[in-house]
C-alpha positions in Angstrom: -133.7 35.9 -22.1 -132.2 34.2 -25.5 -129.0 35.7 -27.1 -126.3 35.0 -29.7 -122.8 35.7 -29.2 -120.7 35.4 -32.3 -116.9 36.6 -33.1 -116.5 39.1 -35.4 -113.6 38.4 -37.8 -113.8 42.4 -39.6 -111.5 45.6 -37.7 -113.9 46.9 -35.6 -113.7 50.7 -36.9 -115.4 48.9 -40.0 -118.2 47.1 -38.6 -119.1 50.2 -36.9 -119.9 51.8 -40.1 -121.1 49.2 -42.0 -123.7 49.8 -38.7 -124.2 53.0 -39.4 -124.8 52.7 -43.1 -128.0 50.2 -42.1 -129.3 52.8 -39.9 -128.3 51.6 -36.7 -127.8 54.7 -33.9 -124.6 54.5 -31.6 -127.1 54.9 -28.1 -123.8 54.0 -25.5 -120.8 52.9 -24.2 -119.5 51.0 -21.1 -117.0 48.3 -19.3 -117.6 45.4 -17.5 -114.8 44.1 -15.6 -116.1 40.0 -14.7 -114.1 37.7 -12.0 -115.5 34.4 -11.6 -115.0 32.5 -8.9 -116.0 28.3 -8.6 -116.3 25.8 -6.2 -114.3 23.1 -8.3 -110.9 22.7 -8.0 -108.3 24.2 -10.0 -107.6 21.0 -11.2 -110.7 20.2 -12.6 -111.5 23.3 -14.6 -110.3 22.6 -18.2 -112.0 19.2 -18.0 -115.2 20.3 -17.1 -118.2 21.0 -19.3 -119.4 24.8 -19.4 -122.5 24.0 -18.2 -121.2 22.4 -15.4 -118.9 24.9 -14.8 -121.2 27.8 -14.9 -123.7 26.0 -12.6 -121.0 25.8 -9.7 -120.1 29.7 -10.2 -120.7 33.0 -9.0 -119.3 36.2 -10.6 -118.1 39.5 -9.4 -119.2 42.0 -12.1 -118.8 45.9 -12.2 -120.0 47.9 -14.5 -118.5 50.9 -15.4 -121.4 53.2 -17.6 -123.7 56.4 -18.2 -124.6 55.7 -14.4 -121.8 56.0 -12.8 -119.5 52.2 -11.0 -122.2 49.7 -10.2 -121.0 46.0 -8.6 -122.7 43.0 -8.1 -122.4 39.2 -7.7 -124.3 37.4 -10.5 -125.5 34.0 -10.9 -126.2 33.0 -14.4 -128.9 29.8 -15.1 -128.6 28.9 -18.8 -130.1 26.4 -20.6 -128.4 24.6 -23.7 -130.3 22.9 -26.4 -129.0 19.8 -28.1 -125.8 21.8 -29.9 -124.5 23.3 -26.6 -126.2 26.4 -28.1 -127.4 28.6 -24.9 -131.3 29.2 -25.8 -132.3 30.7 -22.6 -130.6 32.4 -19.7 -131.6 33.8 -16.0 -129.0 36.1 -14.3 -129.7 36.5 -10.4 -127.6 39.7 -9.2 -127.2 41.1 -6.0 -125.5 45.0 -6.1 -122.6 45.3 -3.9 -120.4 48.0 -2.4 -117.2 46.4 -1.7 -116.0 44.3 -4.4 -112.5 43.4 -2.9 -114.4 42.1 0.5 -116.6 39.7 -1.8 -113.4 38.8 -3.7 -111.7 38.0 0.2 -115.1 35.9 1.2 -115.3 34.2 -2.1 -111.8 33.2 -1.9 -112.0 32.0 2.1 -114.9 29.8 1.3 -112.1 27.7 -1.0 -113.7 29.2 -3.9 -111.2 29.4 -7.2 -111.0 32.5 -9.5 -110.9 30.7 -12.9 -111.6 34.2 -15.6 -110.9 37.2 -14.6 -111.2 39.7 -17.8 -112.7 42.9 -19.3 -114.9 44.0 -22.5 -115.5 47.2 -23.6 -119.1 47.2 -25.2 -120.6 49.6 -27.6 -124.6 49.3 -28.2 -125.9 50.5 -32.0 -130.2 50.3 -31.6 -132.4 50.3 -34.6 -136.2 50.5 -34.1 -136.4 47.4 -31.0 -132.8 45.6 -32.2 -129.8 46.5 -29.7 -126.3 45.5 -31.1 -123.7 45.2 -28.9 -119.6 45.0 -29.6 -117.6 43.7 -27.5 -113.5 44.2 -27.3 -112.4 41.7 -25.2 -108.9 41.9 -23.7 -106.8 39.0 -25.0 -109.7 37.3 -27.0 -111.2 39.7 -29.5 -114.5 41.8 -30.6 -117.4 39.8 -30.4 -121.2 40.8 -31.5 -123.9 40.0 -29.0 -127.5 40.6 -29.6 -130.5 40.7 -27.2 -133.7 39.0 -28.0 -135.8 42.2 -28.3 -139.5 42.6 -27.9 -141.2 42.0 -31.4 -139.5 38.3 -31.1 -139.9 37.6 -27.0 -143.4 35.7 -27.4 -141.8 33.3 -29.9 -140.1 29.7 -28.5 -136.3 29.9 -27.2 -135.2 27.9 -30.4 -137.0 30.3 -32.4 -135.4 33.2 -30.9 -131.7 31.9 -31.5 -132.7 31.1 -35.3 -133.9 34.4 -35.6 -130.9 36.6 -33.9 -128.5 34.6 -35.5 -130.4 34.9 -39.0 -130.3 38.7 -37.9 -126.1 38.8 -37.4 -125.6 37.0 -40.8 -127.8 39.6 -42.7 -125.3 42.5 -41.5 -122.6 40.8 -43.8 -119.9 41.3 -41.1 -117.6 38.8 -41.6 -118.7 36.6 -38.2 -117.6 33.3 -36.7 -119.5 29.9 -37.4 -120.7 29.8 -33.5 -123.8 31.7 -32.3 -123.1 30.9 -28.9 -119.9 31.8 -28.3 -118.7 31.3 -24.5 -116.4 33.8 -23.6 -115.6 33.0 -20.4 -115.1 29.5 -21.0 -113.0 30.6 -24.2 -110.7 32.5 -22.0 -110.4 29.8 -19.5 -109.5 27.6 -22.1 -106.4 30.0 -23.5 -104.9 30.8 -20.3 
């Protein structure tokens, strides 16, 4: 699955219309709550490359939505091109009932909880295109959007031209990086 990430610079009460005046259809709302947990040591983590990083962690995720509180630990593969862009990504999840046990187990196995944050998204579709805001506690709104499936047969590279290409043609006022890394970004602040 390819995706762009990108900060959004406008208030977000204003990007929602500007949505809404190009047609795009508020479809729903939920919270996900992410704790990740690594097997480097605390010391290491703000030297560490993301991909790196992400490779050595697992991450509690629930998901508060339409259907009800769902938990899970997730594993997320990405693969980078050349600019540290992420083309491609494969989550692994496993649904859980007890997130506090996993948090207990995680940290017992010398595991280190290096992110621990929430995001309130908001989808907007249009024909096949999800849009999805993201408030993030303590780092901002950020637009993420899907590869969707008129565009899925095309090459990874491809894909991220054409999302990002996509993002710039809702003249939101947007960041300069596509492939914004959230969790590394908070890592990096606190």
């Amino acid at each position: 699955m390819t995706e762009i990430c990108v900060q959004v610079r406008d208030d977000l009460a204003h990007v929602i219309n500007m949505l809404k005046n190009l047609d795009y259809v508020f479809d729903e709302r939920y919270v996900i709550h992410d704790i990740y947990y690594t097997t480097l040591k605390k010391s290491d983590l703000k030297t560490v490359d993301y991909k790196n990083l992400l490779n050595q962690s697992l991450i509690i995720r629930k998901i508060d939505g339409n259907s009800g509180i769902n938990t899970y630990i997730v594993y997320k593969n990405k693969t980078l091109d050349n600019n540290g862009n992420v083309i491609n990504e494969i989550k692994t999840k496993l649904k859980i009932d007890d997130e506090e046990k996993a948090k207990i187990i995680f940290t017992n196995v010398g595991m280190t909880c290096w992110c621990d944050y929430i995001n309130e998204n908001i989808v907007y579709k249009k024909d096949d295109i999800a849009l999805t805001l993201q408030k993030v506690e303590n780092l901002g709104v950020f637009l993420e959007i899907e590869e969707y499936p008129s565009i899925k047969d095309k090459k990874e590279e491809d894909k991220f031209t054409i999302l990002s290409n996509l993002a710039k043609s809702l003249n939101i006022n947007l960041g300069e990086d596509y492939s914004v890394k959230k969790p590394y970004l908070f890592l990096k602040k606190h």
